[in-house]
SERO-4910 file (N, C-alpha, C, O; in steps of 0.05 Angstrom, whole numbers):
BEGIN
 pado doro    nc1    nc2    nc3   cac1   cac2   cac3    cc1    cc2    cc3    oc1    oc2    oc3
  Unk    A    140   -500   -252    138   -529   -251    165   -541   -258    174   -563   -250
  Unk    A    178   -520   -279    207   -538   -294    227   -531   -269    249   -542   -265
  Unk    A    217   -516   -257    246   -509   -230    242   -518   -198    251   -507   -178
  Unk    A    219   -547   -203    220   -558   -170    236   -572   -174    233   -585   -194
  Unk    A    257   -577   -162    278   -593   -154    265   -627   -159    279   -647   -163
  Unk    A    238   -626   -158    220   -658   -152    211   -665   -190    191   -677   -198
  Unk    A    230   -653   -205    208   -647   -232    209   -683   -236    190   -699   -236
  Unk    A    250   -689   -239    247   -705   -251    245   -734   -236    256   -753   -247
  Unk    A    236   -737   -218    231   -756   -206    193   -758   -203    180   -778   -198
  Unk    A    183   -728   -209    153   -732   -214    147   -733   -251    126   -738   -263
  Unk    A    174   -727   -261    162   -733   -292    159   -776   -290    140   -789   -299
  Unk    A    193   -792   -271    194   -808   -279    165   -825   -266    166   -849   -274
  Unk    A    145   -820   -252    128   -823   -230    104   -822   -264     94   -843   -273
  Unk    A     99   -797   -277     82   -793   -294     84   -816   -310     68   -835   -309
  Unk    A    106   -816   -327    107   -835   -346    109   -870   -334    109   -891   -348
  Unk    A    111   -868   -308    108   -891   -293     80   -905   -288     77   -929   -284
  Unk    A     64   -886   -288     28   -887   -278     25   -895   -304     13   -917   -305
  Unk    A     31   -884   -332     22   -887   -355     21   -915   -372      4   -926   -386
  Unk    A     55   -923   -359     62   -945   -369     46   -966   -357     37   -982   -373
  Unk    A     39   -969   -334     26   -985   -306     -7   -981   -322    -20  -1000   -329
  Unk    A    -16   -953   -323    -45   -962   -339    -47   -985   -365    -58  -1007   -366
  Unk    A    -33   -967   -383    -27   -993   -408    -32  -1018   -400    -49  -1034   -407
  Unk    A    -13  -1019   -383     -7  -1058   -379    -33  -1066   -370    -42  -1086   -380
  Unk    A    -49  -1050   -348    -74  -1059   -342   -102  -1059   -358   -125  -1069   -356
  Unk    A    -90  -1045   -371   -120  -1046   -411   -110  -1078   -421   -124  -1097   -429
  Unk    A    -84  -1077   -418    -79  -1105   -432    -89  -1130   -419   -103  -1147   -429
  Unk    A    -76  -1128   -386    -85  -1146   -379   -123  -1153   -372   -134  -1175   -370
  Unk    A   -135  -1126   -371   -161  -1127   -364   -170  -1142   -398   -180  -1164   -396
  Unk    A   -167  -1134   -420   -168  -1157   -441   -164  -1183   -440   -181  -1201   -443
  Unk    A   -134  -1186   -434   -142  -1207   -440   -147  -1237   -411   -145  -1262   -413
  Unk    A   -152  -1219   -391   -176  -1235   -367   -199  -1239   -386   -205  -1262   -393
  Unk    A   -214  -1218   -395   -234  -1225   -404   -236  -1240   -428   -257  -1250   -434
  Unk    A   -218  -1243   -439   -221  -1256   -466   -219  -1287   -450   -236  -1304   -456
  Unk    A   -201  -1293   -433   -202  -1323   -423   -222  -1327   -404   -221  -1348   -390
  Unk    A   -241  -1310   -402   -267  -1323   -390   -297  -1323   -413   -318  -1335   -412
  Unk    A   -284  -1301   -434   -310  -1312   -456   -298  -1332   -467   -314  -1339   -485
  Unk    A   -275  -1349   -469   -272  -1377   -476   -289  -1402   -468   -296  -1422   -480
  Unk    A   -295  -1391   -438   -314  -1409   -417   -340  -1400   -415   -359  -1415   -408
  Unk    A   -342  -1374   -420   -362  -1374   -411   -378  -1341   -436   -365  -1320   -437
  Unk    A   -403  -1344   -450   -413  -1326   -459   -434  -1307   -460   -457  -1316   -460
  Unk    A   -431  -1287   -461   -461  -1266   -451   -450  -1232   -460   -427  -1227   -465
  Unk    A   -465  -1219   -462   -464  -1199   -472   -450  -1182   -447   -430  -1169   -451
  Unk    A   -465  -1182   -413   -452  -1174   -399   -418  -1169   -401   -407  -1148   -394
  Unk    A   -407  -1190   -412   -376  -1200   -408   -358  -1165   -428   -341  -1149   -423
  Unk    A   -375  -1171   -448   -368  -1157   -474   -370  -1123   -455   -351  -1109   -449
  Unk    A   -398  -1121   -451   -399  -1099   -431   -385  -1083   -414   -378  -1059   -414
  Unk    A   -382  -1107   -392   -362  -1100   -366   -341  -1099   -378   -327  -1087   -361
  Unk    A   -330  -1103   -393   -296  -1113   -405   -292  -1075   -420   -271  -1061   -416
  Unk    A   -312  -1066   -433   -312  -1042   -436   -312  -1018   -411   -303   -995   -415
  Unk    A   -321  -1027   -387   -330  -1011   -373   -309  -1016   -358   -303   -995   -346
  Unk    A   -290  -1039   -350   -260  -1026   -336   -245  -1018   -352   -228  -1003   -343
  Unk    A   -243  -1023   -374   -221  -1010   -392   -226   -981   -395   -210   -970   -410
  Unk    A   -241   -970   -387   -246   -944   -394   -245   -929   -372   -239   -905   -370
  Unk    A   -252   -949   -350   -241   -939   -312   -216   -936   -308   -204   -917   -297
  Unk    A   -204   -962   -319   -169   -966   -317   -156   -941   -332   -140   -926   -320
  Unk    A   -164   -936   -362   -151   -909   -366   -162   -881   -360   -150   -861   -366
  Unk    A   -182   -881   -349   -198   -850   -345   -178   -851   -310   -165   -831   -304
  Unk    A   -177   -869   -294   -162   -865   -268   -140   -875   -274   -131   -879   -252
  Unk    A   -118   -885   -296    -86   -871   -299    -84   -855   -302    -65   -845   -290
  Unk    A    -99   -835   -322    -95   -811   -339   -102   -789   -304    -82   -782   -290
  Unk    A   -116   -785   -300   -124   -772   -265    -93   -772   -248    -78   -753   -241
  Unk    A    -90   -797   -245    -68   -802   -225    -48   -798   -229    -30   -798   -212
  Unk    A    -44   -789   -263    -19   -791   -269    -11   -754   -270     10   -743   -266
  Unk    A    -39   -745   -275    -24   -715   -276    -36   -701   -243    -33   -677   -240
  Unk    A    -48   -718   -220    -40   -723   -188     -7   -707   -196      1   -684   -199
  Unk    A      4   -728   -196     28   -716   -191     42   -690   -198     59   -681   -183
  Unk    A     35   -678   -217     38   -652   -214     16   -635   -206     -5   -631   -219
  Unk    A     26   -624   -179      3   -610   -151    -10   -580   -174    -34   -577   -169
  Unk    A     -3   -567   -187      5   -546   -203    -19   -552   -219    -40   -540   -213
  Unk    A    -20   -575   -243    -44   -581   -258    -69   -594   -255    -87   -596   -271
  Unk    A    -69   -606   -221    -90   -615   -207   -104   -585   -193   -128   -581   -192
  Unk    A    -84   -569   -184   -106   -549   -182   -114   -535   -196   -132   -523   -185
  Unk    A   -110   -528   -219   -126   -515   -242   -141   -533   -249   -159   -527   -265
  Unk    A   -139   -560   -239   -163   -575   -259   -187   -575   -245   -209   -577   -255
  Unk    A   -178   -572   -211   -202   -565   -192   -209   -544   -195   -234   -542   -197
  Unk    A   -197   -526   -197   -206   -490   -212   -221   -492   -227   -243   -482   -225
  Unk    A   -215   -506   -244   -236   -496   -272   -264   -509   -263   -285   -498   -263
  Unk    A   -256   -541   -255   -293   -551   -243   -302   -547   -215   -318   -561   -203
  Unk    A   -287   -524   -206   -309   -522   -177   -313   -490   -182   -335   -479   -178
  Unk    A   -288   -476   -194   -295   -451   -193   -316   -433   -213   -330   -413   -210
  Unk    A   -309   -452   -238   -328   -433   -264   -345   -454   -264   -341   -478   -262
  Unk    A   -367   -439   -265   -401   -453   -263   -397   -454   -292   -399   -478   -298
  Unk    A   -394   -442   -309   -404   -442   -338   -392   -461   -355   -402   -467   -376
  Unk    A   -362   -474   -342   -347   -493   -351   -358   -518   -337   -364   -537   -353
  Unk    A   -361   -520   -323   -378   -544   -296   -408   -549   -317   -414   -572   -323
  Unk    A   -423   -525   -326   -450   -536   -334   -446   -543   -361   -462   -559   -370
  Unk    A   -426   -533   -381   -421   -546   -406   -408   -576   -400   -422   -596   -406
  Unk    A   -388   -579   -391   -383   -614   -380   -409   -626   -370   -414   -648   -379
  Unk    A   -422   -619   -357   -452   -633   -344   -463   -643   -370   -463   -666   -380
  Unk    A   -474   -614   -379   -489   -615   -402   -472   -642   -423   -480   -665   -425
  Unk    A   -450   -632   -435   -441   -659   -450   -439   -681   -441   -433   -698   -458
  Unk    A   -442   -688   -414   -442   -718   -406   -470   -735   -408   -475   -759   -410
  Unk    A   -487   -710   -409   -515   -725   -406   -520   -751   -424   -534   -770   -415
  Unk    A   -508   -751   -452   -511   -774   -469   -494   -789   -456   -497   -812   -446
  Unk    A   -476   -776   -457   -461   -812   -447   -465   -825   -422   -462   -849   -417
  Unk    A   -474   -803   -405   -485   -820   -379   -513   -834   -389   -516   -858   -383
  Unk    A   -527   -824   -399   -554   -840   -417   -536   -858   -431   -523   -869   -413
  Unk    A   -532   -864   -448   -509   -885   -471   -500   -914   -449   -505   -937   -453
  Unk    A   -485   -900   -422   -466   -926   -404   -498   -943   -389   -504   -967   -387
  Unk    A   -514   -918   -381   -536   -936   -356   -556   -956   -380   -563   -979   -379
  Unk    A   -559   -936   -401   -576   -960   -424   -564   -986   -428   -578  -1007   -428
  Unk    A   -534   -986   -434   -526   -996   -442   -519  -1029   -413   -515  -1053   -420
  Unk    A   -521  -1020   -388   -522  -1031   -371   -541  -1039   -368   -539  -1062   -361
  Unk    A   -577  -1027   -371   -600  -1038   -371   -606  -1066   -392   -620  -1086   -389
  Unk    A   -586  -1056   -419   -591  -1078   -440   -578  -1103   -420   -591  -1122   -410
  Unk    A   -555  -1098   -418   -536  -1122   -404   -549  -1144   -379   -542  -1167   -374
  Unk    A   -571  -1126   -366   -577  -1134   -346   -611  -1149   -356   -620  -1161   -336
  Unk    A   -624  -1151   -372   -649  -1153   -375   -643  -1171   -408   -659  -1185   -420
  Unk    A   -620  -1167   -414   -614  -1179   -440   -640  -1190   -457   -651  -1212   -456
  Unk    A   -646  -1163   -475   -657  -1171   -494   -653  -1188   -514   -667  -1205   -525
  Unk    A   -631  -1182   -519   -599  -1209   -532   -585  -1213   -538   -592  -1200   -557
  Unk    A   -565  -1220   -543   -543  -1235   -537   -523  -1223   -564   -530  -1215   -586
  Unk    A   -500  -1224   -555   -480  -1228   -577   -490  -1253   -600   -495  -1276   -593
  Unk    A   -492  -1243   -627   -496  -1270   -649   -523  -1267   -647   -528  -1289   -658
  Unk    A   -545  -1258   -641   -572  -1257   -641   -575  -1238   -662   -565  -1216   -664
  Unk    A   -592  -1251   -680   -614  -1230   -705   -637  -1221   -689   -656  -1231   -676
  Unk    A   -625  -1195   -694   -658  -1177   -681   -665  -1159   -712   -651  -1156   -731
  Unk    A   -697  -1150   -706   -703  -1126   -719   -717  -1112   -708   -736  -1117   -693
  Unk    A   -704  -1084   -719   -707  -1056   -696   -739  -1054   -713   -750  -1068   -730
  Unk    A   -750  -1026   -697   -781  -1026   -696   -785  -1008   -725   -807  -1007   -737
  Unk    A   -753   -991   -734   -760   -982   -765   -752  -1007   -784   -748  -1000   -807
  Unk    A   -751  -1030   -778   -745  -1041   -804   -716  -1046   -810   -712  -1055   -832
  Unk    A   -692  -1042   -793   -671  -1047   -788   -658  -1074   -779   -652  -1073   -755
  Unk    A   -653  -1094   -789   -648  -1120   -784   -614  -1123   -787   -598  -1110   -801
  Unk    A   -611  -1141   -770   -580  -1151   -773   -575  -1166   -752   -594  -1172   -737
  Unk    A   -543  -1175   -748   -531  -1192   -726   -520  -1180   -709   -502  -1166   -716
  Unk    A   -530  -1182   -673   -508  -1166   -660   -479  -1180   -656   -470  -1203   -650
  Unk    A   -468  -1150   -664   -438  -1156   -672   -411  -1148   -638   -391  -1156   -627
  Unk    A   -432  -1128   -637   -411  -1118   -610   -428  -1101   -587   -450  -1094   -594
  Unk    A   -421  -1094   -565   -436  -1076   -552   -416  -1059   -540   -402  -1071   -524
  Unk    A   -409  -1030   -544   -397  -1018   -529   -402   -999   -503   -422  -1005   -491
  Unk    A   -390   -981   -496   -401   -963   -461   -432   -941   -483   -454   -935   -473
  Unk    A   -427   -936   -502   -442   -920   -510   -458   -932   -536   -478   -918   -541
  Unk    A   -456   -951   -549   -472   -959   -574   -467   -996   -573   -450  -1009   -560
  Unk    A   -495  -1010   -598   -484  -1028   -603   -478  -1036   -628   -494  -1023   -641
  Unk    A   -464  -1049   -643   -459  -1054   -669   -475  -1076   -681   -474  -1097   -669
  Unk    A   -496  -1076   -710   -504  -1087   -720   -493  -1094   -747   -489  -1077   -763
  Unk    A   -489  -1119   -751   -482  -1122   -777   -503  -1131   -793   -519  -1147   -784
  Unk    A   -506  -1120   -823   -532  -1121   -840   -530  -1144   -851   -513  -1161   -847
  Unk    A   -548  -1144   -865   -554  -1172   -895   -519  -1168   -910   -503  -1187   -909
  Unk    A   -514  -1140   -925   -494  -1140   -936   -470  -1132   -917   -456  -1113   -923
  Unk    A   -466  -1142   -902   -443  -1136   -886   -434  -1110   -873   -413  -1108   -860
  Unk    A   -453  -1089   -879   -444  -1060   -875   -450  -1067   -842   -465  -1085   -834
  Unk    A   -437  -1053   -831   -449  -1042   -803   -464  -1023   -794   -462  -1002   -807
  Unk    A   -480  -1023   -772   -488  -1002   -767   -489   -987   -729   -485  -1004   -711
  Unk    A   -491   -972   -725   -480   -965   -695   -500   -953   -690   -509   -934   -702
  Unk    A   -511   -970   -665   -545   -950   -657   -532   -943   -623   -521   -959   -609
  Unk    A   -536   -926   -619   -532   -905   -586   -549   -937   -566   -570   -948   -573
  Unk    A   -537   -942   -549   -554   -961   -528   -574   -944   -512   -592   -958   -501
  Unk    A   -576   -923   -508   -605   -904   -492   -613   -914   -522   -624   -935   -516
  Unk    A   -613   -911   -550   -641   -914   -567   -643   -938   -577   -659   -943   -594
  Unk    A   -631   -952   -569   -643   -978   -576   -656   -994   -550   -667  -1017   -551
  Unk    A   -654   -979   -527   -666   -994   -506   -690   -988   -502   -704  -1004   -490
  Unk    A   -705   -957   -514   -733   -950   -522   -737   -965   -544   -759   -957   -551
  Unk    A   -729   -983   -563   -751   -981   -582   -754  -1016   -574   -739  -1031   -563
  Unk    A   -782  -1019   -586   -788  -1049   -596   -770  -1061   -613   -759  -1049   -632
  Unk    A   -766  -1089   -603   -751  -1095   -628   -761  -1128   -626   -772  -1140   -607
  Unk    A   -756  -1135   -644   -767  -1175   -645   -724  -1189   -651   -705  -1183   -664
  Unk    A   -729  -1208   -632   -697  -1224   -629   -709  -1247   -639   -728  -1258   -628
  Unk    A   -697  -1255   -666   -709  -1286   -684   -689  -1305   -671   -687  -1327   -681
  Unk    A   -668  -1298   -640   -665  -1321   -638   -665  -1323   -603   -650  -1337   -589
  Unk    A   -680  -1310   -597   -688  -1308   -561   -704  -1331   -553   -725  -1343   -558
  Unk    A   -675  -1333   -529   -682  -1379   -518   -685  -1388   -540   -708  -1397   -545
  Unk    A   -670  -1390   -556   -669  -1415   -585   -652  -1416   -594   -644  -1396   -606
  Unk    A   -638  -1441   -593   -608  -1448   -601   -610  -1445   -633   -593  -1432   -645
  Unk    A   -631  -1458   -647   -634  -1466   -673   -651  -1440   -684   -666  -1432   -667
  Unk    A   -653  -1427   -707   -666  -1421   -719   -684  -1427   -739   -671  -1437   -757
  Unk    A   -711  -1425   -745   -722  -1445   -769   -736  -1425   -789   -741  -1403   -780
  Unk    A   -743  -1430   -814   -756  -1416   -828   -775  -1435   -848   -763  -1453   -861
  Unk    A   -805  -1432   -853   -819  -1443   -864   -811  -1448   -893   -797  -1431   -902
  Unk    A   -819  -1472   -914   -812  -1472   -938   -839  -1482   -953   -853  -1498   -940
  Unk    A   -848  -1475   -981   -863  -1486   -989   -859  -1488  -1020   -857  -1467  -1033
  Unk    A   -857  -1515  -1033   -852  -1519  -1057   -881  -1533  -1073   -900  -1545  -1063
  Unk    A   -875  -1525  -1103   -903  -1527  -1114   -888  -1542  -1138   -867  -1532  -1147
  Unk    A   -900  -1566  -1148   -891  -1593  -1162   -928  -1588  -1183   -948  -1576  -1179
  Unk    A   -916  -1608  -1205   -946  -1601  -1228   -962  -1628  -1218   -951  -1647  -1207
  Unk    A   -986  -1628  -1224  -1008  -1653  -1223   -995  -1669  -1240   -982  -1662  -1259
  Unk    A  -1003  -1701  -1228   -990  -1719  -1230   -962  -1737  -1228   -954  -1759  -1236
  Unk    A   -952  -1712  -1210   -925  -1708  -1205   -927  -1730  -1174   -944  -1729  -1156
  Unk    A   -897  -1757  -1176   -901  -1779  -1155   -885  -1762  -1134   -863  -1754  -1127
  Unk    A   -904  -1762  -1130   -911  -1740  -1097   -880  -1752  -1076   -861  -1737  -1071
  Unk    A   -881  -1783  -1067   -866  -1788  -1059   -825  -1788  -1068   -803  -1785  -1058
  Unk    A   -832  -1793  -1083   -810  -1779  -1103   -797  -1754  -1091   -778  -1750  -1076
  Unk    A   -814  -1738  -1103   -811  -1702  -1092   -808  -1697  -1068   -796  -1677  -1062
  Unk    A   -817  -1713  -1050   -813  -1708  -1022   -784  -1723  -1017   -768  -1708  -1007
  Unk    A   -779  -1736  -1019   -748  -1750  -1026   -730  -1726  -1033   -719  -1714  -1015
  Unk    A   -726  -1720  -1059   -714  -1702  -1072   -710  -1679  -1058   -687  -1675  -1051
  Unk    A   -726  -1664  -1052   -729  -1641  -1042   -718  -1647  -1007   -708  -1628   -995
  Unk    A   -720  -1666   -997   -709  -1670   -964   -677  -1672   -970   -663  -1657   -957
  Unk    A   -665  -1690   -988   -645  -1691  -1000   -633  -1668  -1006   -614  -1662   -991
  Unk    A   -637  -1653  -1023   -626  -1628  -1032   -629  -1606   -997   -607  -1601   -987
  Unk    A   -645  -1600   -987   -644  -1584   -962   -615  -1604   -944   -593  -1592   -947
  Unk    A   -613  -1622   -931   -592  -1634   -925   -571  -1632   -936   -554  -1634   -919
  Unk    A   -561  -1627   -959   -546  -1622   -981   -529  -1597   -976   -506  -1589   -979
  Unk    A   -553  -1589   -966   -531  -1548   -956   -524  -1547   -934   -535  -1554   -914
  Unk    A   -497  -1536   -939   -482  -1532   -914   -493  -1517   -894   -481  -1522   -873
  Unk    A   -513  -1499   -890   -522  -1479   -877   -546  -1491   -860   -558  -1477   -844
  Unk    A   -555  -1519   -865   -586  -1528   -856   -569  -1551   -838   -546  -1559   -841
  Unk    A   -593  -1558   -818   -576  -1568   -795   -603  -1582   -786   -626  -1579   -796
  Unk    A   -596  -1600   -763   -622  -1616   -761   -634  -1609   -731   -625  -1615   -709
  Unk    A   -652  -1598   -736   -670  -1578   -715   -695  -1591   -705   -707  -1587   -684
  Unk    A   -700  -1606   -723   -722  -1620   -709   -722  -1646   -685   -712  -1667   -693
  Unk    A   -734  -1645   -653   -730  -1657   -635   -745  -1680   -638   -769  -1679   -642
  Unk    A   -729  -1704   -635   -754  -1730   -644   -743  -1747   -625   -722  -1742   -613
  Unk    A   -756  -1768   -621   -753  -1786   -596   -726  -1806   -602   -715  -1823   -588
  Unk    A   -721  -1796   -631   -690  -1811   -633   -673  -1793   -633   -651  -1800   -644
  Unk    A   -673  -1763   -622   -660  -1743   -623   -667  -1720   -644   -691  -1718   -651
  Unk    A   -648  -1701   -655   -656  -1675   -669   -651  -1691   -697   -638  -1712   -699
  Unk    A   -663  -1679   -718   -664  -1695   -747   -677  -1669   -765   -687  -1648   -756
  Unk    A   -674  -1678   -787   -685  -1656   -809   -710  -1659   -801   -715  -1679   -788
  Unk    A   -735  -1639   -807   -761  -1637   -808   -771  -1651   -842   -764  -1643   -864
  Unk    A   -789  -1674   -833   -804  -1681   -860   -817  -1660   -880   -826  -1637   -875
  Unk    A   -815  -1672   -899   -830  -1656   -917   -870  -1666   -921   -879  -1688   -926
  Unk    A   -884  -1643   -917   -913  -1652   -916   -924  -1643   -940   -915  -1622   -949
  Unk    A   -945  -1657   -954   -965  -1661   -969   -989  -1644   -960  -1008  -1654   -947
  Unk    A   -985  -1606   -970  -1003  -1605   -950  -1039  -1600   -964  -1060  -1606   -953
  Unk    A  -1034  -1585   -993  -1056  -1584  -1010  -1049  -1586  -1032  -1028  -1579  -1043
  Unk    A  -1072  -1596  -1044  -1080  -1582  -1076  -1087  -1562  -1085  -1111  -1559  -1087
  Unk    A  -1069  -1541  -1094  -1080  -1511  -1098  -1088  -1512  -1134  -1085  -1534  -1145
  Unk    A  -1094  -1494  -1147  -1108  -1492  -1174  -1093  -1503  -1187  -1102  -1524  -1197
  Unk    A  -1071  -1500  -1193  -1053  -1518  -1215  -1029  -1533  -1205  -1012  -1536  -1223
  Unk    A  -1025  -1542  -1186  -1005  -1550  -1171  -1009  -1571  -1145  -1031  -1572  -1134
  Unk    A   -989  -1587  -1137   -985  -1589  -1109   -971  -1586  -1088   -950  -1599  -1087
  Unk    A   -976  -1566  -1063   -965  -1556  -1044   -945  -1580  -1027   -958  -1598  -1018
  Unk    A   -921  -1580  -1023   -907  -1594  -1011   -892  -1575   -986   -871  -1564   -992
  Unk    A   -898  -1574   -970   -887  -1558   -938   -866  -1575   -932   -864  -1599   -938
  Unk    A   -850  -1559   -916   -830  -1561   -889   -816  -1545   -874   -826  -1522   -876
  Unk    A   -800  -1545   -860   -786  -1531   -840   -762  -1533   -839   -757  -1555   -831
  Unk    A   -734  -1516   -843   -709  -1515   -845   -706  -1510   -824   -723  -1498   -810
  Unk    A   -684  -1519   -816   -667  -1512   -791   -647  -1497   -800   -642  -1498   -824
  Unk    A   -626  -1477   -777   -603  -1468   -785   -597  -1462   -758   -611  -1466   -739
  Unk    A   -571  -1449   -758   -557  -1440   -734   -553  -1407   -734   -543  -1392   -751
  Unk    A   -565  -1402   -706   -566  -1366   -708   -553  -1351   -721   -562  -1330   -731
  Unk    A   -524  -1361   -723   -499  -1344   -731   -501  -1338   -768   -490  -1321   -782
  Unk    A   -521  -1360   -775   -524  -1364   -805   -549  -1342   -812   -572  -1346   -804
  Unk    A   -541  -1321   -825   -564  -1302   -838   -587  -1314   -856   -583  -1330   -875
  Unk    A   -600  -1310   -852   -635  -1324   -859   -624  -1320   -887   -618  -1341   -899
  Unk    A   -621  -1293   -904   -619  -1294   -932   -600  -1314   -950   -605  -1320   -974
  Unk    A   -579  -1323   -934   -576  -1336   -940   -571  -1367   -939   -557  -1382   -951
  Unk    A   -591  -1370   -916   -598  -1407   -922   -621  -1412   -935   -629  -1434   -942
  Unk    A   -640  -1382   -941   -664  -1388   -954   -650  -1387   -978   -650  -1410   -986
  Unk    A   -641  -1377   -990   -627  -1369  -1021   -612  -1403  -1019   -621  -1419  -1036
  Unk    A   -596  -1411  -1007   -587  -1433  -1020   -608  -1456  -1016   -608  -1472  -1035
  Unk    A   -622  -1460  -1000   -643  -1483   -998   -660  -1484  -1022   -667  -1506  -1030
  Unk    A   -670  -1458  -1038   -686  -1456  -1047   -674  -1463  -1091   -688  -1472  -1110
  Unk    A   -645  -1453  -1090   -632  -1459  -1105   -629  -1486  -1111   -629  -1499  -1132
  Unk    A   -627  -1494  -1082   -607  -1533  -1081   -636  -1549  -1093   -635  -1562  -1114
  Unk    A   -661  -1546  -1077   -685  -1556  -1092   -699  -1556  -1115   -713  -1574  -1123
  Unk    A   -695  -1533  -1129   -691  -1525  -1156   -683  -1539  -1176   -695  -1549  -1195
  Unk    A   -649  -1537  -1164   -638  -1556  -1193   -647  -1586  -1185   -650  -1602  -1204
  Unk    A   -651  -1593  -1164   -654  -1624  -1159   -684  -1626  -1167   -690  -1647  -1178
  Unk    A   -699  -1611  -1165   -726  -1627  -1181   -722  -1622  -1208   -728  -1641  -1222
  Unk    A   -710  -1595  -1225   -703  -1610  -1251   -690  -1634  -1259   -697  -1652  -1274
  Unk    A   -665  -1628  -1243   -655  -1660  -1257   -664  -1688  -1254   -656  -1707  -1267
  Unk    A   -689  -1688  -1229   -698  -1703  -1228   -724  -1711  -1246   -736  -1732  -1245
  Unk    A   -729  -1686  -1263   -752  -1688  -1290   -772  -1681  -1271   -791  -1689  -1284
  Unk    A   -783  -1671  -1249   -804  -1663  -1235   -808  -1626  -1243   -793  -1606  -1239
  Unk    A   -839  -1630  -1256   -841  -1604  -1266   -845  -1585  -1237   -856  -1593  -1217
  Unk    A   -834  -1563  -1240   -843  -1546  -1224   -866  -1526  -1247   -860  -1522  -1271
  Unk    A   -898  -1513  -1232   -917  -1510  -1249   -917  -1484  -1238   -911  -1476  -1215
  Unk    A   -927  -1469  -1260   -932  -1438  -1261   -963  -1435  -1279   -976  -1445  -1297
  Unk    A   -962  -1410  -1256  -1001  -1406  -1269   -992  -1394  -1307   -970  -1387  -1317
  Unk    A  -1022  -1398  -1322  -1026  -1388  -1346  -1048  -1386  -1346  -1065  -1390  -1328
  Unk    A  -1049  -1378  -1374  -1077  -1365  -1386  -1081  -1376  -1410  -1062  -1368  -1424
  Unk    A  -1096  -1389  -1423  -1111  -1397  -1452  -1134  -1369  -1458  -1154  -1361  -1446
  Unk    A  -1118  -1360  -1485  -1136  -1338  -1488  -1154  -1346  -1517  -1142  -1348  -1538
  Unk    A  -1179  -1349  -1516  -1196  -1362  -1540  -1197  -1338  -1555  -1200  -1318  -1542
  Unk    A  -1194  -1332  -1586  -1203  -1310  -1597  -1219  -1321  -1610  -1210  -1341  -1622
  Unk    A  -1248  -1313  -1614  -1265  -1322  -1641  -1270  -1302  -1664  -1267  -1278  -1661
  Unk    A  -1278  -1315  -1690  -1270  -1304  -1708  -1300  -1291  -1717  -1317  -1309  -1720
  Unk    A  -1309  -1263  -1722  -1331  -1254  -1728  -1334  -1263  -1742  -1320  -1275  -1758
  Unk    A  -1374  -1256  -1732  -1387  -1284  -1754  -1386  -1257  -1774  -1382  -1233  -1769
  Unk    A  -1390  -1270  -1795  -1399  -1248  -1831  -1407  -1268  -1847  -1414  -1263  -1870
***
């Protein structure tokens, strides 16, 4: 190969294909990056993986094309040895399972980039990324986690934010008897507004607005005061429930409104003698 007269005009040809792929990983980025400016879907994230991995799997091909010498041993080895041909088969099977799952997700979109799902063991988080072979979940504490796209496209899973811009979560606060009801309902709408993380979700004929707070029972030692938070998908449930539930807290103390907890009066009587 070092003594065809053609070396160095096929070395400058090699490193020519190479340089020419590069530039096209770059530019295939950043095309796509200026169309998820305009426009968003998981597809984008997808396909954007799936030429970048065409663009260099066919430079890397084309580039050693040019030397006739290493293209035919490379056809040697996969047309002539069966036993090398069925170990490559054999190892592709996941990743050819991994790319078509991962195209079934894209195409049927269970959901979206920024969607809270939870998997069918009990696995919850935010999708963070989707690549040709897995997708990335980020947890409650920030860890990540990487599930294969063939197994996450078998299992059940529930999306807390599929067709819903807003996310909401129920709230229920408990105030002591005799406590001015309207008051507390004040206070407590006040303090949820208060956090940065709650947003106004509820659709009303003057537009979206916080959800009222309801009066809904009298339970044994207390009274039940309901509502409904709003938030935005991207915001982790743990923590707009943790601060909503904090912000109401200190505001019915300082407002002198007891919050009531069960007890027990225990009578001892004293033998008769």
């Amino acid at each position: 190969m070092f003594d065809d007269p053609k070396f160095p005009l096929k070395a400058a040809a090699f490193v020519g294909i190479l340089l020419a792929t590069w530039i096209l990983t770059r530019v295939n980025r950043l095309v796509f990056a200026k169309v998820r400016e305009k426009r968003s879907g998981l597809y984008l994230v997808f396909f954007q993986r799936i030429f970048g991995a065409s663009i260099i799997i066919g430079g890397i091909l084309l580039a050693f094309s040019v030397f006739g010498g290493l293209s035919t041993v490379w056809q040697t080895l996969l047309g002539g040895t069966a036993i090398v041909s069925a170990v490559l088969v054999f190892a592709a099977q996941d990743v050819i399972k991994d790319i078509l799952a991962g195209l079934m997700i894209t195409v049927y979109k269970p959901f979206e980039i920024g969607n809270r799902i939870e998997l069918e063991d009990g696995t919850c988080g935010i999708v963070k990324d989707i690549t040709m072979r897995h997708v990335v979940l980020q947890l409650m504490d920030t860890q990540r986690v990487v599930i294969p796209n063939s197994r996450l496209n078998t299992m059940t899973l529930r999306n807390y934010s599929y067709h819903d811009e807003n996310r909401a979560a129920p709230f229920s606060f408990h105030v002591a008897y005799g406590t001015d009801v309207e008051k507390a309902m004040r206070v407590i709408r006040q303090a949820i507004i208060a956090s940065p993380y709650t947003i106004p979700g509820k659709q009303t004929d003057h537009g979206p607005d916080y959800a009222p707070i309801y009066f809904m029972a009298y339970e044994d030692s207390s009274l039940r005061l309901a509502t409904t938070v709003y938030y935005a998908p991207s915001t982790p449930s743990e923590t707009a429930i943790s601060d909503v539930n904090q912000r109401v807290d200190h505001a019915l103390q300082d407002s002198g409104i007891e919050i009531p907890f069960n007890y027990v009066n225990v009578v001892q009587r004293k033998a008769e003698g």
